[in-house]
N, C-alpha and C positions, 0 to 999 in steps of 0.2 A: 551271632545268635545261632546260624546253623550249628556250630561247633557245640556248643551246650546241648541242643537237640539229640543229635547223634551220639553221645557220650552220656547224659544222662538216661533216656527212659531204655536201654539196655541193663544199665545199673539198677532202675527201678523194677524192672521185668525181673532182674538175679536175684533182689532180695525178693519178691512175692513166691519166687520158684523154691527160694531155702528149706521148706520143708522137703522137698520134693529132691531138690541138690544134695543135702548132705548125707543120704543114701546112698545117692550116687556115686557121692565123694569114697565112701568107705569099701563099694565095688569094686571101684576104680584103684583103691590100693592094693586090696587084696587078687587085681590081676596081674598076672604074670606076665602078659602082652608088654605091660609097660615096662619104664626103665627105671632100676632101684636108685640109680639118683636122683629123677622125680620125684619122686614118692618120698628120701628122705628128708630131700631139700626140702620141701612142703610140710612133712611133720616137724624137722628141725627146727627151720626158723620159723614157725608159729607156737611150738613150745620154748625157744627159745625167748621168745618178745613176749609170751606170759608170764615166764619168771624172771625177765629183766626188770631190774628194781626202778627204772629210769623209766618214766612216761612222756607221751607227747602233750598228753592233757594230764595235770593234777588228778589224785584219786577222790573230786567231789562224786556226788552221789548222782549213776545216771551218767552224767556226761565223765566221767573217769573212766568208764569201761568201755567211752567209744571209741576211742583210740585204738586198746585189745581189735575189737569187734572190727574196726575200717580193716586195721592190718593183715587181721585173719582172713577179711574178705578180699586181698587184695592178691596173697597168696594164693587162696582159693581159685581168683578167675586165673590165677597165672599158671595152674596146674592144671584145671581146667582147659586152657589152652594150646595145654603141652600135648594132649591125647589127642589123636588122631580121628576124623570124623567116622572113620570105616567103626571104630572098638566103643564111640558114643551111640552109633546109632544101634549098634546088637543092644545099648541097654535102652533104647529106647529115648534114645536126648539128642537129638539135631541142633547142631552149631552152628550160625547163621553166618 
């Protein structure tokens, strides 16, 4: 049960900050501090896996697009993680 604790409400904290995050995100490309594989890996395979014709879930209504949306945000924290606490905190985002 620990195990779900610790893994979820971290998750649930990332999604309420999203509006807040994907600002961030787009800061965080356009610095130069980081490294352009980063940064491509991260745009690549999330435009890659939008126009991949193959889903994890069916294209029903709603739940078709969560699949897009997990992947995107899975990428997200993983790029997210890639940046060093020193170039988070000049924008203002402490990594716990």
């Amino acid at each position: 049960m620990a195990i779900i604790k610790k893994s979820f409400w971290p998750r649930v904290r990332f999604l309420l900050n999203l509006p807040k995050s994907l600002p961030l995100a787009w800061k965080l490309l356009l610095d130069k501090r980081l490294p352009l594989q980063n940064k491509l890996f991260f745009i690549g395979l999330s435009v890659f896996y939008l126009l991949l014709p193959i889903d994890l879930i069916p294209d029903l209504p709603l739940l078709g697009q969560l699949d897009d949306f997990s992947v995107f945000m899975i990428l997200f924290n993983w790029f997210l993680n890639q940046v060093p606490k020193e170039i988070l905190a000049d924008y203002g985002w402490y990594k716990e």
